[in-house]
C-alpha positions as CSV (number, residue, x, y, z in Angstrom):
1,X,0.0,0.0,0.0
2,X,2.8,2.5,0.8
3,X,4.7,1.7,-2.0
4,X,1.8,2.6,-4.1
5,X,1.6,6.1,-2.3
6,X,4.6,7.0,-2.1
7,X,5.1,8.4,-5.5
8,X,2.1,10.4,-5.5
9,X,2.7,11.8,-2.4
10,X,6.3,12.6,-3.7
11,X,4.7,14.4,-6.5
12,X,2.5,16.1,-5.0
13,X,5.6,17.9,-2.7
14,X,7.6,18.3,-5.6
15,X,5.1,20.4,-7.4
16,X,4.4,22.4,-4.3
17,X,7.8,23.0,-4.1
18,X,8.2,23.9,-7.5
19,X,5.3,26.5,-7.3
20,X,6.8,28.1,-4.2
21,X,10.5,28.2,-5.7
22,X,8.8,30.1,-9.1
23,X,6.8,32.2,-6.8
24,X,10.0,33.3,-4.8
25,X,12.0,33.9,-8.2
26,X,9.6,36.1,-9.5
27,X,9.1,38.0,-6.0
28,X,12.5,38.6,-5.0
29,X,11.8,40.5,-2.0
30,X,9.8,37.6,-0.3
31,X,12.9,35.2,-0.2
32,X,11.0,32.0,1.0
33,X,13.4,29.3,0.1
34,X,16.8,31.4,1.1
35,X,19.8,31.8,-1.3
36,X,20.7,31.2,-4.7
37,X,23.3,28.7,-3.5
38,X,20.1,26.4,-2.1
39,X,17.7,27.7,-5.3
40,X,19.3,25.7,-7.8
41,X,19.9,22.2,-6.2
42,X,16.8,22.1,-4.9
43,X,15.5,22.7,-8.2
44,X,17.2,19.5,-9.4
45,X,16.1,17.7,-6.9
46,X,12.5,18.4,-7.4
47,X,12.8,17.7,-11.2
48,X,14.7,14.3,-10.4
49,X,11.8,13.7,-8.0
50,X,9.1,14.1,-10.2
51,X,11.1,11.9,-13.0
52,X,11.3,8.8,-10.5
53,X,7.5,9.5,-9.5
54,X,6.7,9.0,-12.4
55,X,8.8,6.3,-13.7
56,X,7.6,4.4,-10.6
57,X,4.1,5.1,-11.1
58,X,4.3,4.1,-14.9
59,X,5.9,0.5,-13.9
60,X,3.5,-0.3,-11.1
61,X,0.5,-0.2,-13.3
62,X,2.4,-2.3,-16.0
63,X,2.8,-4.6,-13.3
């Protein structure tokens, strides 16, 4: 059951997370998520995120 949910759930934060990081690059003077030095990791992680969700998702209903 948990490895079912997992993914979504992981795709779910990683969208959240992607909304909030374009919010706080287009309104500079909120500065939410920190510095630039944190921005753009975080950003990878949240694409490589969604990749795996996805992947995993896609191989569970082939299953």
């Amino acid at each position: 059951m948990f490895r079912k949910i997992l993914p979504h759930i992981c795709i779910d934060m990683a969208v959240i997370f992607m909304v909030l990081w374009v919010i706080d690059r287009v309104n500079g003077a909120m500065n939410m998520l920190g510095r630039d030095v944190f921005k753009i990791p975080f950003g990878v992680f949240l694409v490589l995120v969604l990749i795996e969700s996805v992947m995993l998702i896609a191989a569970q209903r082939r299953e």
